[in-house]
MARMIFI-134847 format. One line per field, with one value per residue (C-alpha): residue number from 0; chain; residue in one letter; x, y, z. Coordinates in steps of 0.5 Angstrom, whole numbers, always signed. Layout:
pos <- NUM:...
unit <- A:...
code <- A:...
px <- X:...
py <- Y:...
pz <- Z:...
//
This chain:
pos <- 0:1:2:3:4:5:6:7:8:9:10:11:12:13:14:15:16:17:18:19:20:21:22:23:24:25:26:27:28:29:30:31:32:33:34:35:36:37:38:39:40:41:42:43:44:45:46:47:48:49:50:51:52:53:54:55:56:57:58:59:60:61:62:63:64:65:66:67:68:69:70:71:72:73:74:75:76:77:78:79:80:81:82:83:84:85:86:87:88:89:90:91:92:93:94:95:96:97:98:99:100:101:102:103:104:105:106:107:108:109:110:111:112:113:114:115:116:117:118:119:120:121:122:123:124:125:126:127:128:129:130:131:132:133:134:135:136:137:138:139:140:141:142:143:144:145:146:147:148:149:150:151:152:153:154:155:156:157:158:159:160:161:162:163:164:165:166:167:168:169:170:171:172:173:174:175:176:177:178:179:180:181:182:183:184:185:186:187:188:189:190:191:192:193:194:195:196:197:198:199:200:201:202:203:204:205:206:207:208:209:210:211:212:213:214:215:216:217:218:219:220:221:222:223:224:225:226:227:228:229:230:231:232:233:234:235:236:237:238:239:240:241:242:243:244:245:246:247:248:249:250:251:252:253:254:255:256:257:258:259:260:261:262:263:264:265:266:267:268:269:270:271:272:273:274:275:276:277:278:279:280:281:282:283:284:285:286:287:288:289:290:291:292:293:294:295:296:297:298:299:300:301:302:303:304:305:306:307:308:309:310:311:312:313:314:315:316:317:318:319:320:321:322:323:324:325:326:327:328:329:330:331:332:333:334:335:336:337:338:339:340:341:342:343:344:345:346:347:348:349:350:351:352:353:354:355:356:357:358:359:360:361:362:363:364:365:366:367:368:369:370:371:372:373:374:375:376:377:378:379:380:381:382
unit <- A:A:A:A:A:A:A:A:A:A:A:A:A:A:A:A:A:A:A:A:A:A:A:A:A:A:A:A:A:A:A:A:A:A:A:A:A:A:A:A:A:A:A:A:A:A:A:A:A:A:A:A:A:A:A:A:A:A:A:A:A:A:A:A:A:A:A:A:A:A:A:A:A:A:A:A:A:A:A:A:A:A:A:A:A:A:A:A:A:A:A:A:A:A:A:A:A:A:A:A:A:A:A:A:A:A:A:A:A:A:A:A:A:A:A:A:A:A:A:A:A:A:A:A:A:A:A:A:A:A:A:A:A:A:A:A:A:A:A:A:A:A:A:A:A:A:A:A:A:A:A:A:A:A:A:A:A:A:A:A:A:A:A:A:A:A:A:A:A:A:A:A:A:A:A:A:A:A:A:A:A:A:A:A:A:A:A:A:A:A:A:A:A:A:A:A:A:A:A:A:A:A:A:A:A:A:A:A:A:A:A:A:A:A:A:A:A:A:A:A:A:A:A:A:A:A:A:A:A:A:A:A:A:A:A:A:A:A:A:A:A:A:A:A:A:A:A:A:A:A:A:A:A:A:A:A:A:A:A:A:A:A:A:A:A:A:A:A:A:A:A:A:A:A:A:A:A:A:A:A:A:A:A:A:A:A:A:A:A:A:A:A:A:A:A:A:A:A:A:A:A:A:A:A:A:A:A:A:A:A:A:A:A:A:A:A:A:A:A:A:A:A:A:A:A:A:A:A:A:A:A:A:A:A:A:A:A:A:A:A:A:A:A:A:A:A:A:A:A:A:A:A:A:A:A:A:A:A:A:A:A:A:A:A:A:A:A:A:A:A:A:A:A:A:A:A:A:A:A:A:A:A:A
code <- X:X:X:X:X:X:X:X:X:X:X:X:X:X:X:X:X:X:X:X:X:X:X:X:X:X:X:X:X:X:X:X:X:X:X:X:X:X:X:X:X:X:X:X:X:X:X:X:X:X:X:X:X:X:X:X:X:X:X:X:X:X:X:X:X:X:X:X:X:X:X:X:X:X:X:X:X:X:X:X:X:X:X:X:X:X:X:X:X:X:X:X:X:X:X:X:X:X:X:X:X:X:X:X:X:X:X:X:X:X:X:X:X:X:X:X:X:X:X:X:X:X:X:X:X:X:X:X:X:X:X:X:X:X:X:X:X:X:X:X:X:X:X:X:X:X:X:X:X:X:X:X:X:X:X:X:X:X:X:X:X:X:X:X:X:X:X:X:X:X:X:X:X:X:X:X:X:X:X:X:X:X:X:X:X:X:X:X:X:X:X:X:X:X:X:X:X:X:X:X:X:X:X:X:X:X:X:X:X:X:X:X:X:X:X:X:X:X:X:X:X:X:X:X:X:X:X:X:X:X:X:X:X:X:X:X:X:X:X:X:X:X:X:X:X:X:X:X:X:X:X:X:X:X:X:X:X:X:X:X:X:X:X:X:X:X:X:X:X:X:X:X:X:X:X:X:X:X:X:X:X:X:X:X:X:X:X:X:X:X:X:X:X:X:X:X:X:X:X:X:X:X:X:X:X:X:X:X:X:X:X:X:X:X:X:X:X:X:X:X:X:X:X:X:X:X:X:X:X:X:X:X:X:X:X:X:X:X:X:X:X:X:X:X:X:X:X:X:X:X:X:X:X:X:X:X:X:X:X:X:X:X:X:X:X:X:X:X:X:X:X:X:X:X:X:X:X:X:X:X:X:X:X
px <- +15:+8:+8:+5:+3:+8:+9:+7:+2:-4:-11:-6:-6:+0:+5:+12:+18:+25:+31:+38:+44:+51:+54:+53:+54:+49:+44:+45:+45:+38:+36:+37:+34:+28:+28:+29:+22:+18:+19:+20:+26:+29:+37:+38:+44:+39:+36:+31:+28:+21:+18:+15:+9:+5:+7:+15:+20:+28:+34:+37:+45:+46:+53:+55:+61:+66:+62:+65:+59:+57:+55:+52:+47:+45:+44:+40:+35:+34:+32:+28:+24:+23:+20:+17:+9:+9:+6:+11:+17:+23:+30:+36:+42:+49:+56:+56:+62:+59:+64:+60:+56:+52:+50:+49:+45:+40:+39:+38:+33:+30:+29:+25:+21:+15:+20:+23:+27:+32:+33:+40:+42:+49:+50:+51:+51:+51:+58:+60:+59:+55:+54:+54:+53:+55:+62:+63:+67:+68:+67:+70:+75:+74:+72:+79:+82:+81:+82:+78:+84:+87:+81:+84:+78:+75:+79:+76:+80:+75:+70:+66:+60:+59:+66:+66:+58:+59:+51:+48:+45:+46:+40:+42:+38:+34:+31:+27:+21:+27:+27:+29:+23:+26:+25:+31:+34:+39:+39:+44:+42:+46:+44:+49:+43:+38:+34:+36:+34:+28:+27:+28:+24:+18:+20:+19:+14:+11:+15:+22:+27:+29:+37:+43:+46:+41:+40:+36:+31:+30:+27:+23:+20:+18:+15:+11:+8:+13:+17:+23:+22:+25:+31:+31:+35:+41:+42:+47:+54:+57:+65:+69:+68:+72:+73:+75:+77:+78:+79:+85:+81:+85:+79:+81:+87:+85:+80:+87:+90:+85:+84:+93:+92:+87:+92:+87:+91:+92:+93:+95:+95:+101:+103:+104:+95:+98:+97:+93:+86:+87:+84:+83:+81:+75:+76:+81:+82:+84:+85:+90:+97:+99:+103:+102:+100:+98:+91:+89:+81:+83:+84:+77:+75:+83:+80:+74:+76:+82:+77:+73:+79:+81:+73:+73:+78:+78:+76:+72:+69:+68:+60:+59:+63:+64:+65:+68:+68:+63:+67:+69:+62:+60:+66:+65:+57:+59:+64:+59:+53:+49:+44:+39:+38:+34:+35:+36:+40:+42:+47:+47:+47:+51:+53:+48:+47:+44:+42:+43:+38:+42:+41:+49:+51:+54:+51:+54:+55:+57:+59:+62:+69:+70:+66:+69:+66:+61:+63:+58:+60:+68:+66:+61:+67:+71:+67
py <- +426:+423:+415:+411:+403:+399:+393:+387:+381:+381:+379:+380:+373:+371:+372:+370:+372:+374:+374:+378:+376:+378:+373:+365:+364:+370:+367:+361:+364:+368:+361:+358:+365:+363:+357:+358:+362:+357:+359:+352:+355:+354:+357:+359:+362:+362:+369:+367:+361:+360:+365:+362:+361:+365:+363:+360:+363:+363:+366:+368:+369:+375:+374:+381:+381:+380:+383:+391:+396:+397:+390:+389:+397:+392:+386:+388:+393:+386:+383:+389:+389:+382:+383:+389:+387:+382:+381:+379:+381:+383:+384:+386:+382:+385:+384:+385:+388:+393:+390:+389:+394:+397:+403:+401:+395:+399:+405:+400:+396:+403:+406:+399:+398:+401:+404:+410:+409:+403:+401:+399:+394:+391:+390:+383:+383:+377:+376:+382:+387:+393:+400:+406:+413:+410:+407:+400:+396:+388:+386:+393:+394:+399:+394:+398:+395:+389:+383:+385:+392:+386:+384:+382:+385:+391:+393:+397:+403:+407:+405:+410:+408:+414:+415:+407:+409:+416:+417:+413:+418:+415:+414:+414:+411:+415:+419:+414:+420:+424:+419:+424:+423:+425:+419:+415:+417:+410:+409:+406:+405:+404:+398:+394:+389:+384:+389:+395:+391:+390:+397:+399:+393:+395:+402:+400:+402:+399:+404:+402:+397:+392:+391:+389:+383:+376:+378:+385:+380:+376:+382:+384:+377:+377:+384:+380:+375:+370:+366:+362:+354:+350:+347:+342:+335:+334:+331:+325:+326:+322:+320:+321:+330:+334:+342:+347:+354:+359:+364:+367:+369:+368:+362:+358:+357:+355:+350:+348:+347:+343:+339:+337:+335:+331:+327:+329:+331:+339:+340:+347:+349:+354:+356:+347:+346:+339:+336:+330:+330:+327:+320:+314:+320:+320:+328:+332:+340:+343:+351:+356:+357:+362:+365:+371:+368:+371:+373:+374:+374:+368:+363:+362:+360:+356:+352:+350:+347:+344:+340:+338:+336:+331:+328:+326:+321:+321:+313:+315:+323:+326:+324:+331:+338:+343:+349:+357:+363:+366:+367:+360:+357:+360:+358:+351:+351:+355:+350:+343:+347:+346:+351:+349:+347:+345:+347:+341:+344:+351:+349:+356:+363:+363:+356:+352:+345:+344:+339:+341:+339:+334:+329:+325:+331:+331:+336:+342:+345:+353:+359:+365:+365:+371:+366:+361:+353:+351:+346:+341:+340:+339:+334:+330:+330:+327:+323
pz <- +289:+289:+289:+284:+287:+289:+285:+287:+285:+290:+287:+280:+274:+275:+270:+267:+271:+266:+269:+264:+267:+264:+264:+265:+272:+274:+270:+275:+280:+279:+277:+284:+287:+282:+285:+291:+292:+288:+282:+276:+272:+267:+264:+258:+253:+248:+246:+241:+247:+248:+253:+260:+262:+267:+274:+271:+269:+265:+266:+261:+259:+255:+255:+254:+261:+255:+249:+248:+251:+243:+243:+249:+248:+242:+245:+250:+245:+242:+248:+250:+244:+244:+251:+250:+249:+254:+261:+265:+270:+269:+273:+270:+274:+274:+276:+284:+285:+278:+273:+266:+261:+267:+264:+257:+258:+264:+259:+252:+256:+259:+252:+250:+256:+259:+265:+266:+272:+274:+280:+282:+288:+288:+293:+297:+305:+306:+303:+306:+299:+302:+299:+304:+303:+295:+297:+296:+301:+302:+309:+310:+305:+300:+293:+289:+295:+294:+289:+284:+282:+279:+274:+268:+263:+268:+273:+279:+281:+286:+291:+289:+286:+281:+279:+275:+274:+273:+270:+276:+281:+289:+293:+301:+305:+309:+302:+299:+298:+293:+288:+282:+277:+270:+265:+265:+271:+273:+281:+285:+292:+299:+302:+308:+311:+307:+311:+307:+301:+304:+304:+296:+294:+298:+294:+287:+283:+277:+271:+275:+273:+279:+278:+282:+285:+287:+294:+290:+286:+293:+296:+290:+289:+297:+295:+290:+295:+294:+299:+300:+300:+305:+302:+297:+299:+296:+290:+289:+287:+281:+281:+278:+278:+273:+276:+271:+273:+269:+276:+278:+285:+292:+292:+286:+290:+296:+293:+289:+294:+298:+292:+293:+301:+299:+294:+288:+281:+280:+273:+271:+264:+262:+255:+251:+252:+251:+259:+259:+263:+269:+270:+274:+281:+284:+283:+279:+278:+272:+272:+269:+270:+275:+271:+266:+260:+254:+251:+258:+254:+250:+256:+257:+250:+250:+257:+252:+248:+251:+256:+248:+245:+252:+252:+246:+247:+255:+257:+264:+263:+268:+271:+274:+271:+277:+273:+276:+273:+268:+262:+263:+264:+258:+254:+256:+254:+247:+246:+247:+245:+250:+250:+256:+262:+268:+275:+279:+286:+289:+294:+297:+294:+287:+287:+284:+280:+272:+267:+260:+255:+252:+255:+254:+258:+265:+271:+272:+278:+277:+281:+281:+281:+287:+291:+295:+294:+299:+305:+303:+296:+298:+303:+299:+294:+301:+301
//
């Protein structure tokens, strides 16, 4: 195949960085990657928000993981069109793990765009998510193996890529020159290091779409000759703190049962929805029951405006809101109506710090929920 020019930025105008997340905390989470290379960034849900200037950038939240694949299709055409005439850079984040709407949001956003190919790189190596002669694993073990069998909106059934991903073709590692040339064409490529993603970013070329996980679009700002800052220090951490969580992971009870050693409430909310916010706690974790609750798709949303209602009439709300999972994360901002955000902290990968516009309204710290707290922030909770 003949190589066109690799993409990168030298002796280029600066231009506009748009980053499209499926939903709310991986719009964060490429926010802090943003950031985390220099970038002023700003976190929005908002799809008709103003469009950054040149040498900045926004992650915006589609917030498409819990719409059916119609709508995210349409979601994305919309915002493809919009983007469509303007000079700017663009990533696709998707699900690391391949949950999500992937194939109908690459192909609306192909149909749209001056592309004609999506690069796909899901995979995550320094959490141990890796994709090997297109078979994905975690820390080694086959991904329909794992936890994520048991996700209650999209359960993982292989660990073959293209049998969750069936229009993808895979892309092995020694083969980068076979990049099948038919207009398109989606994908997905094998990668186990930081290193192999090094690889594929230096591969692309102008008409192909970046997509993936954060760590893909770190290797591809690098191609674009941006650099990772040095860390930024930490920002204060306001008492009382409020986490809420909507996850089920292994990792929500472990943080559970951290948060009980340490003497702090541990609120789980079953089928009543009438348990009072915790109060008087320097911290407090309300999460959902471990038992099998109905509308298993609901219980964001009921979480939402569960946490609403006991702030409204709460004495001391919370200082600092830690919020887990997507689904959730964007439930909560739906229900208070925050819309905007500025990055103020990446704590490590994923896990990041924002203040909403609004300027009555609490920080946010928000990860994934698959994702384990960083140490730093339960000891500055400890402390």
């Amino acid at each position: 195949m003949k190589r066109t020019t690799p993409c990168t930025d030298s002796g280029m105008p600066p231009r506009p960085f748009i980053a499209i997340a499926d939903d709310f905390s991986g719009a964060a989470e490429i926010a802090g990657t943003l950031h985390r290379h220099g970038l002023p960034v700003q976190v929005t849900n908002d799809l008709d928000a103003e469009l950054p200037d040149a040498g900045t950038a926004l992650a915006i939240d589609a917030d498409t993981r819990r719409l059916t694949a119609g709508e995210a299709r349409d979601r994305h055409h919309a915002l493809a069109r919009r983007l469509a005439a303007e000079p700017l850079h663009l990533y696709k984040k998707t699900d690391s793990v391949l949950r999500g709407h992937i194939t109908a949001e690459l192909k609306a956003l192909l149909h749209e765009l001056p592309h004609t190919q999506a690069l796909f790189c899901p995979a995550n190596p320094a959490r141990g998510r890796t994709l090997a002669n297109g078979r994905y694993s975690i820390s080694g073990t086959p991904l329909h193996q794992t936890e994520f069998s048991r996700d209650p909106r999209c359960p993982i059934h292989s660990d073959h890529a293209t049998d969750l991903l069936p229009e993808f073709t895979t892309l092995p590692l020694d083969a980068p020159q076979r990049f099948p040339a038919t207009a398109g064409q989606l994908l997905i490529a094998d990668a186990s290091t930081e290193q192999h993603l090094q690889h594929w970013a230096a591969q692309l070329t102008a008409d192909q779409l970046p997509a993936g996980a954060s760590p893909f679009l770190a290797a591809y700002l690098q191609q674009l000759g941006h650099r990772p800052a040095l860390t930024h220090s930490t920002p204060a951490f306001p008492s009382p703190t409020l986490l809420v969580s909507g996850s089920f992971s292994e990792n929500s009870r472990r943080t559970a049962t951290r948060f009980k050693a340490n003497g702090w409430p541990v609120l789980q909310l079953a089928d009543d929805w009438t348990a009072p916010l915790p109060e008087a706690h320097p911290a407090a974790l309300v999460k959902l029951s471990e038992h099998k609750l109905p509308k298993p798709h609901a219980l964001p949303t009921q979480l939402a405006q569960w946490l609403q209602q006991h702030l409204a009439s709460t004495h001391t709300a919370p200082a600092h809101l830690l919020v887990e999972g997507g689904d959730t994360a964007a439930a909560i901002l739906d229900a208070f109506r925050w819309r905007t955000f500025r990055m103020l902290h990446e704590w490590e990968p994923g896990v990041v710090t924002l203040q909403p516009a609004d300027s009555s309204a609490p920080p946010i710290t928000i990860k994934p929920g698959s994702y384990p707290w960083p140490p730093e922030i339960l000891s500055c909770l400890q402390s």
